[in-house]
Structures are given as structure tokens and as C-alpha cells.
C-alpha positions, 0 to 999 in steps of 0.5 A, spaced: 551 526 509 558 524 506 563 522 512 570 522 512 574 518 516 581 519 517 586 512 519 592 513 521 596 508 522 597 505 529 592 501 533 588 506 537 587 510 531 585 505 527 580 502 534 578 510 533 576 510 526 572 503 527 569 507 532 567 512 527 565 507 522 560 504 527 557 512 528 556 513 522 552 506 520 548 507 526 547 514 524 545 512 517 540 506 519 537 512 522 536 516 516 534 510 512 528 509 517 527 516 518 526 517 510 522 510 510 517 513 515 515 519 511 515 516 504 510 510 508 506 517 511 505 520 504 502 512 502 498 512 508 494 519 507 494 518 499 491 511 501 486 513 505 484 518 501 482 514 495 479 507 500 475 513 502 472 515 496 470 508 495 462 506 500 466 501 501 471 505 505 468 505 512 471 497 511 478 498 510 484 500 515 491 502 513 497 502 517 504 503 516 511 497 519 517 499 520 523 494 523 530 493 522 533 490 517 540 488 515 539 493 510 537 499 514 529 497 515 523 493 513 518 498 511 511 496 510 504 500 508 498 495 510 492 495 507 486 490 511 479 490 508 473 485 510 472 479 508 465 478 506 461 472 503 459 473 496 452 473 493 455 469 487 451 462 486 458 459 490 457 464 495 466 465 495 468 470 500 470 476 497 475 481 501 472 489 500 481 492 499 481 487 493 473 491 490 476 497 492 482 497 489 480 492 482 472 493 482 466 489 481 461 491 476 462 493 469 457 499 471 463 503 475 468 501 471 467 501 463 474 503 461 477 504 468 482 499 468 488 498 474 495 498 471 496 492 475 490 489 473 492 483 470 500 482 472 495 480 478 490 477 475 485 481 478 480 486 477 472 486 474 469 479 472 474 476 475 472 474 483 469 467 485 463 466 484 462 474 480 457 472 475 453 479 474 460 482 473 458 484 465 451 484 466 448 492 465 442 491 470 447 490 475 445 484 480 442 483 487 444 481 493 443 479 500 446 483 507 448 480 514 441 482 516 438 478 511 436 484 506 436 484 499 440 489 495 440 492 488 448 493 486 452 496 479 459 494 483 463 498 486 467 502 483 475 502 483 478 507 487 486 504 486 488 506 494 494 502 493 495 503 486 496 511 488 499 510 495 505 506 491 505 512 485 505 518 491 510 514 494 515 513 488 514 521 486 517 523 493 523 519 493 528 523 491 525 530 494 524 525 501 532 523 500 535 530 499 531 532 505 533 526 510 540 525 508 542 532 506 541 533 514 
């Protein structure tokens, strides 16, 4: 998307290239959004695919943001779960992106470790009040109807994690498509 601006050297020809320059700018932030609109569009769908393969997913909703920036934009892809009251013996809430994303219970997540697990400081054994995380039997716990539940965990399916790779693989391919036009 290379422009050259030609200037001559008097004052309607320079007024006629800042008019160019400021056409182009336009021209260029619109780009920028568009390519941020496809990358987020890539770690939406790769998003609620790996929420979805979690019991857990029918708790979560993804959305995409995008607003203007002095850079161009602001992109955001926006991962929301439900908070929910633990059954650990604090009873601390817990968020289901968060199970989702980093796993509780080592049942379903022997040697399944997210890359970002501990630059996070987050991940199996580690919520609040999880003291059955490590416990092979796995633990009980009490629903919002007042029923009593056995569980292993849950398994962690990184929908966040595998958006942001999804979105880094197609970076170069989405550029040459977007500002190649």
C-alpha cells in the first residue's frame, strides 16, 4: 500500500500534498482496523471453539472491541465467564473463564500445563480455597439449587491461550491481504 506523494515547491502544491498526506493517514487507520477486525474474527471463532469443548462453556461469552487509537486502533478480544461461589472450605469465588482456561483438578490435567500458567501465577491447585485440587478421588460440592455434586475438575481447554496463537499464525497472511489492496 506504498503512496508516493510528489511536492512541488509553492504553496498550493504543498497545501495539495498535506491534503494527500491526510488521505492517505485516513486511508491507512482504516486498514489498520480492518486487519485488527479479521485477526480478532480468527481468535473469536478458535476461542469459542476451545470454551466449547469445555462443560463449562455454555458459562462463557467472547466478544470482540475495537475503537480508534492515535496508533490506528484499539483491538480487544473479551473472554467473560461466571463467577461462582467455590466449594473449598473459604467458599472464595471462582470464575469459570479462569477453570476453563487453567484447570482444576489434577484428574483432567496430569501433565496438561498452559505455557502461561506460571508467568500468571495461575492454574491447577492454585484458586482460593482449592484444597481437593491434587486429591485423586476428586471432591464434592454443593450447586445454586442446593445439590450435592462429585467432580474430577475441570479440564483445561486454553480458549484464550489458542485464540492468541490463532491470532499470531495469521498475522503476516492478514497484512499481505489487507494492505496489499
Amino acid at each position: 500500500m506504498a503512496k508516493k506523494i510528489t511536492i512541488g515547491l509553492s504553496v498550493k502544491e504543498f497545501r495539495e500534498a498535506a491534503r494527500e498526506v491526510e488521505k492517505y493517514k485516513k486511508e491507512l487507520n482504516q486498514k489498520i482496523q480492518e486487519f485488527c477486525k479479521v485477526l480478532l474474527q480468527y481468535g473469536k471463532v478458535t476461542a469459542i471453539q476451545y470454551g466449547n469443548q469445555s462443560p463449562l462453556g455454555k458459562t462463557l461469552h467472547f466478544s470482540t472491541e475495537i475503537s480508534p487509537a492515535v496508533s490506528g486502533c484499539k483491538a480487544m478480544l473479551i473472554g467473560v465467564g461466571q463467577t461462582k461461589k467455590s466449594a473449598g472450605e473459604t467458599g472464595a469465588p471462582v470464575n469459570t473463564l479462569l477453570l476453563v482456561e487453567f484447570g482444576s483438578g489434577i484428574h483432567h490435567n496430569a501433565g496438561a500445563v498452559n505455557p502461561m500458567q506460571s508467568d500468571l501465577g495461575l492454574g491447577v491447585g492454585t484458586f482460593p480455597g482449592q484444597t481437593h485440587a491434587f486429591d485423586p478421588n476428586g471432591w464434592y460440592y454443593k450447586d445454586d439449587d442446593d445439590q450435592w455434586h462429585h467432580s474430577y475438575g475441570v479440564k483445561a481447554t486454553m480458549p484464550m491461550y489458542h485464540s492468541a496463537n490463532e491470532m499470531r499464525q495469521h498475522i503476516v497472511e492478514t497484512a499481505r491481504e489487507v494492505f496489499g489492496k
